[in-house]
N, C-alpha and C positions, 0 to 999 in steps of 0.2 A: 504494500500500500504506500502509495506517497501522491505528490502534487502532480503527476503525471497523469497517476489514473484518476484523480476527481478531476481534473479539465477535460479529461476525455470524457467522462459523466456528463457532466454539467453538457458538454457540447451534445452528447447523446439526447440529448433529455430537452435541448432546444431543435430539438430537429420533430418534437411531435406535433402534428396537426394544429394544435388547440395554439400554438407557439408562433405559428408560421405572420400573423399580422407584424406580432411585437420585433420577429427577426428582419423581418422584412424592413422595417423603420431602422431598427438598428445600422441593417446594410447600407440603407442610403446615407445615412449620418455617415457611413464610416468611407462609403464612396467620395459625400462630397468633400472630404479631409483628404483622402488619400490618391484618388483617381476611382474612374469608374473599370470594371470587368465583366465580361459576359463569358455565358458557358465555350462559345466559339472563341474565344482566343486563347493562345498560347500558355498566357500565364494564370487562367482561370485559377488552376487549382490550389496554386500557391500565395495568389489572393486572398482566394476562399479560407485558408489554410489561417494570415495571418489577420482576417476579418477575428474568423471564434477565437485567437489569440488575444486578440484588441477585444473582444466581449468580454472572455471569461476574467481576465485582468482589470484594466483599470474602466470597465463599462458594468463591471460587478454582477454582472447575470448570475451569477451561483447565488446569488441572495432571493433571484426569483423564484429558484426551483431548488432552496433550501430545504423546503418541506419533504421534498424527493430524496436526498440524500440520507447515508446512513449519520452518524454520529462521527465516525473516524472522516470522512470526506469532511462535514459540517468546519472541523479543526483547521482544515488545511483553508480556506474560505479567505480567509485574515492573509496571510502569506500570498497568495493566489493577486488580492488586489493591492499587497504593496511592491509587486512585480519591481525589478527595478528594468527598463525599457533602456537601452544603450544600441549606437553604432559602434559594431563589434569589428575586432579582425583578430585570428587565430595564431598564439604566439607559439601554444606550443602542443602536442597531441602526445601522449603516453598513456602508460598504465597506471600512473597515480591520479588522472583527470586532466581532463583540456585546460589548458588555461587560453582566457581570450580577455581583451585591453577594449575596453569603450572610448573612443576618439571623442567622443562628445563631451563623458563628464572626467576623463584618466581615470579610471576605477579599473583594476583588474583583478579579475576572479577565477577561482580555480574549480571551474564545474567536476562535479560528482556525480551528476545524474544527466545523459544524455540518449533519446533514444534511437535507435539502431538507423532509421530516414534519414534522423537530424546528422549525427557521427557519419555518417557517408558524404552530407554536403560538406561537412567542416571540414574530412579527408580534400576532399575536389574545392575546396574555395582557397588557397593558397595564395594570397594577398586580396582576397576581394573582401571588401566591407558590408556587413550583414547588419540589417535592422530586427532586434530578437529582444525579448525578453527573460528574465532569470529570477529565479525565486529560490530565496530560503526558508528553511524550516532548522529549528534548535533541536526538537526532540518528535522524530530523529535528527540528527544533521543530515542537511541534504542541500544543495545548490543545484539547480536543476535548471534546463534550459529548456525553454516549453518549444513544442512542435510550431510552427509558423513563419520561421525566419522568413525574410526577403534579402538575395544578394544582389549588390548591386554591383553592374559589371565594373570587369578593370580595368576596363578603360575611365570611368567615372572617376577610380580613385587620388589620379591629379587634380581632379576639377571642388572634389569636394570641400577639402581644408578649409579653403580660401569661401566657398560657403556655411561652416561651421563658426569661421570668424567674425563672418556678419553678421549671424546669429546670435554668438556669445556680444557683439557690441552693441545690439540692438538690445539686451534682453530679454530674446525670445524662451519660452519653456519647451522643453525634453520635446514634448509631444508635438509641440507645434513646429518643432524645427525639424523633428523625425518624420512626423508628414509628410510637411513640403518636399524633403527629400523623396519619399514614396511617389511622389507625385511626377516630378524628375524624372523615377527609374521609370514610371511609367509613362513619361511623353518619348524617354529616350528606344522604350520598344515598339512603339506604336508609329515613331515618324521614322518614315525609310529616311536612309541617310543623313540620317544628324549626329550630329557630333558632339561626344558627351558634355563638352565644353558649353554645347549652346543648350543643352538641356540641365544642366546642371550650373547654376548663376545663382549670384546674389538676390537680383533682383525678381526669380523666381518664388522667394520664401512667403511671399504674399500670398494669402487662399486664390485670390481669382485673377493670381496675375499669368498673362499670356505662356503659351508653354515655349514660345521662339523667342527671341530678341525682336524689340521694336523697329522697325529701320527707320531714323530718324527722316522726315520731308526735306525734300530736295527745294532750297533755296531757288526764286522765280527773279 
């Protein structure tokens, strides 16, 4: 038992019928923050994947269908939504646990629980920067990385710093700077031929700002 299997609960348990209205609003809030997906694209699943990540965390769904849950799940609830949400990159993989560095806030943590999906991307992501969240529990110990990551290509990873800068001077928060990146990774797979560079900008951290560069008007 741990934080893995009540998120995978909790997601269970929002997948029934009677759930489908409340998920459904959930989705679009979590569209208009991050970018939209449909079943026909590429990256549906992994969307999908880090939508119920973004529920069961800091959108606190396990409080709705607390009454469903056994008593040991109920525990994990608390840890679950104080998730800590970070842009990750992989420092180091062994037998004593991953360790991975959050570029957003310098926090580096030495995961202990990772599952078998996730530990394959984090093998195959060798310098690329992952938007994921991590959860602790004391008793038992456990640092866990929840299912849902989104990586973002390597090509992005020059362009983004220099977006994270703006962010910290602006003072934007976790989420909203973590987004607008989300948002980024998703104009950069959706527009043929663009260049991380142009989808990934300062002045993209805004909710509804353009996903290209402006081109300034041609002087008459």
């Amino acid at each position: 038992m741990g934080v893995l299997e009540t998120a995978a609960r909790i997601v269970e348990l929002g997948g029934a019928p009677d759930r489908a209205p409340r998920v459904a609003a959930m989705r679009a809030h979590f569209e208009e923050r991050t970018g939209a997906f449909a079943p026909e694209d590429p990256w549906f699943e992994e969307r999908s994947r880090a939508f119920w990540c973004d529920v069961v965390t800091s959108g606190k769904f396990g409080r709705e269908v607390e009454a469903r849950l056994d008593a040991e799940d109920r525990r994990c609830l608390g840890a679950l939504e104080r998730a800590h949400r970070g842009l990750f990159r992989t420092l180091d993989l062994d037998g004593d646990g991953d360790v991975v560095v959050d570029a957003w806030s310098g926090a580096e943590l030495l995961l202990t629980t990772v599952d078998e999906s996730s530990r394959d991307e984090l093998a195959a992501s060798s310098g690329q920067l992952f938007d994921a969240r991590v959860v602790g529990t004391e008793d038992p110990y456990e640092v866990a990385l929840l299912p849902g990551a989104i990586f973002h290509a390597r090509d992005a990873s020059a362009a983004i710093p220099a977006v994270l800068a703006a962010a910290h001077a602006r003072g934007l928060a976790t989420n909203d700077t973590l987004d607008a990146l989300l948002r980024m990774e998703r104009n950069l797979r959706s527009l043929s031929r663009v260049k991380a560079a142009y989808a990934y900008r300062a002045d993209a951290l805004a909710l509804h700002a353009p996903a290209l560069p402006t081109r300034p008007a041609r002087s008459t």
